[in-house]
N, C-alpha and C positions, 0 to 999 in steps of 0.2 A: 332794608339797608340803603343806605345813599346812592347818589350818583354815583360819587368821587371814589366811595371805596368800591363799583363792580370796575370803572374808569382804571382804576391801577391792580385791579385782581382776576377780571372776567375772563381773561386771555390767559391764568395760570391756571382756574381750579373749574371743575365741573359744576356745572349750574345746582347740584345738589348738596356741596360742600357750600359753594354760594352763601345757600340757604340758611345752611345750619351756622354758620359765619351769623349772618344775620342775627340769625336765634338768638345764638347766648354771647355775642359778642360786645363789648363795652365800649362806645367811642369816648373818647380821653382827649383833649387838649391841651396845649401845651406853649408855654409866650417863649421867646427868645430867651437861651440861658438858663431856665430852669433844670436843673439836676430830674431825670426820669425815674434816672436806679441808680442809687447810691451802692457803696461798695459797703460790704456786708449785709448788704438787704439779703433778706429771702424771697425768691421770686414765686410768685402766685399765677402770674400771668405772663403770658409772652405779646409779644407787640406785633403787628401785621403795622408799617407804616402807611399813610395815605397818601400825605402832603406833606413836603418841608423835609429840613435835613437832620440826624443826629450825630453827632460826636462820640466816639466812646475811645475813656482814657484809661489807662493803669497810672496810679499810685505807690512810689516805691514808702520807706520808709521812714523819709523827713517831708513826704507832706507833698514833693514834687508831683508835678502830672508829664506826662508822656501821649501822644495822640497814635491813636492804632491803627482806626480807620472810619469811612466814613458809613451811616446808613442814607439811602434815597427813597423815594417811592417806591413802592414794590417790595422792599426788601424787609427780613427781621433780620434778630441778632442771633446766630449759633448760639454764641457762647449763655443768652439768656434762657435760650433752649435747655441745654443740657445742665443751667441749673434748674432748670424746672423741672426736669427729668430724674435728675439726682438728686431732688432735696437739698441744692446746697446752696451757700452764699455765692453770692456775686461776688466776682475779683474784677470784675469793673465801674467802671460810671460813665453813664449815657446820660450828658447834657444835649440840649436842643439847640443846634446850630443856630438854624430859622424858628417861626413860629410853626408847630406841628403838629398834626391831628394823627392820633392810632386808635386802631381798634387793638381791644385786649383781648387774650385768648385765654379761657380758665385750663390750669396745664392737664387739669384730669381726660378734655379730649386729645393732647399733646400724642400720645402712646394708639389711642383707641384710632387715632383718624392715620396712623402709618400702615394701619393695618386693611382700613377702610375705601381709602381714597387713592387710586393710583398717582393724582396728581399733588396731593399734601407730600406725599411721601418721595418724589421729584423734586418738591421745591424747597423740602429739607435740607434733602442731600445737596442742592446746587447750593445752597445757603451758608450749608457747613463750606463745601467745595473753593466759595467766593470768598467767605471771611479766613479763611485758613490759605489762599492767592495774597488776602490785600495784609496779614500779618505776614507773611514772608516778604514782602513789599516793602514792609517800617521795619523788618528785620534789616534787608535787604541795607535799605535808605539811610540806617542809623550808622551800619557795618562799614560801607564801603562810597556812600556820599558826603563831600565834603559839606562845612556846616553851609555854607553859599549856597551848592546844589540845594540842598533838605529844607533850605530856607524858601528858596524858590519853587520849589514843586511843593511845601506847604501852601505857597502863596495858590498856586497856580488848580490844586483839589479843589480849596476851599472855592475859588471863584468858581468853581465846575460843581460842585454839591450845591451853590446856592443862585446858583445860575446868572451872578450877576459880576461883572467884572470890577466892580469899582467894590472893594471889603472897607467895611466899618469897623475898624481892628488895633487896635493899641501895641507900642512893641512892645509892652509888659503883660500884655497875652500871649502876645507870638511866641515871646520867651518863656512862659509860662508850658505854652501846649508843645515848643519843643525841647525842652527843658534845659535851655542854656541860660545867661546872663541879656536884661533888659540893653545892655550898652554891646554887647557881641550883634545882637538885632539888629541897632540901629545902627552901626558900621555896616553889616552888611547892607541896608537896605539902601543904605547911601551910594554901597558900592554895586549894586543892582541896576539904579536909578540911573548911573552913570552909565551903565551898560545898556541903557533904554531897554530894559525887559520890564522894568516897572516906572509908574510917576508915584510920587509920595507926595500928598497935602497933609492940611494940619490935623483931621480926623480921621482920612481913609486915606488906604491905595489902591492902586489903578494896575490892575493886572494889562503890559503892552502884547504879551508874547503866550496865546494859549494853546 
């Protein structure tokens, strides 16, 4: 197995899962933007991230997207977990923020390694624990922050999952991953700008206030 992948996993799992990681595990690449897991896929494999960011959205039923939360290093997806577990579709999609490297996990050790590994079965449960904190968070965000706030602490993740302050970002994506109007975006972002928490150039902005 790589550097990168003991570098972002040696610290969670016993040198003997490790291994077995190693074994049968697939590393998979991924560029900027590509779709991971479409929604209605059936899931085969679950993802241990390496490097880079992923996005995962819901789909209502004209097509819009909504942004849920983010994955990093280190981390997988619940929710791709427990289709894996259940035999069922995905109800979301994991596009790749940055360019990203995972290893795949085939879900047959999914069940067999909770029962085997004290630390697989810790890093489930914090997994579920984390994605079920940062979905009450866009619950949270959608409920009771105005669309400025929601726009701003969009801005403000994103520069933190890709670790770089200046986003390369379109407001007909912003509008898109928070599913408001391309012209609601740029008002706000105008009105942000003015409040020096962000600079906006002609291709990216400049996260001021992290």
């Amino acid at each position: 197995m790589n550097t990168s992948f003991k570098e972002s996993f040696d610290y969670l799992f016993e040198e003997e899962l490790i291994n077995e990681i190693g074994r049968i595990g697939v590393k998979k690449s991924f560029k900027q933007d590509t779709i991971i897991i479409e929604i209605g896929d059936y899931i085969k494999s679950m993802p241990l991230l390496i490097s880079g960011a992923i996005k995962i959205l819901r789909e209502d039923e004209n097509g819009d997207e909504l942004v849920l939360y983010y994955l990093e290093k280190g981390d997988t997806c619940a929710m791709t977990l427990s289709c894996c577990m259940g035999q069922s579709k995905s109800k979301i999609r994991a596009v790749a923020e940055t360019d990203v490297e995972l290893i795949m996990l085939p879900k047959e050790n999914m069940a067999t390694w909770l029962g085997t590994y004290k630390t697989w079965q810790n890093y489930i449960l914090q997994s579920y624990h984390n994605r079920m904190e940062e979905l009450l968070e866009a619950v949270d965000t959608i409920a009771f922050l105005k669309m400025d706030e929601r726009l701003f602490k969009y801005l403000k993740d994103k520069a933190m999952v890709t670790h770089n302050d200046v986003l390369q970002v379109t407001h007909k994506q912003i509008s898109e991953d928070l599913h408001t109007s391309r012209v609601v975006i740029s008002r706000l972002l105008k009105k942000l700008e003015n409040e020096h928490k962000i600079k906006l150039f002609r291709n990216s902005i400049k996260v001021l206030e992290l």
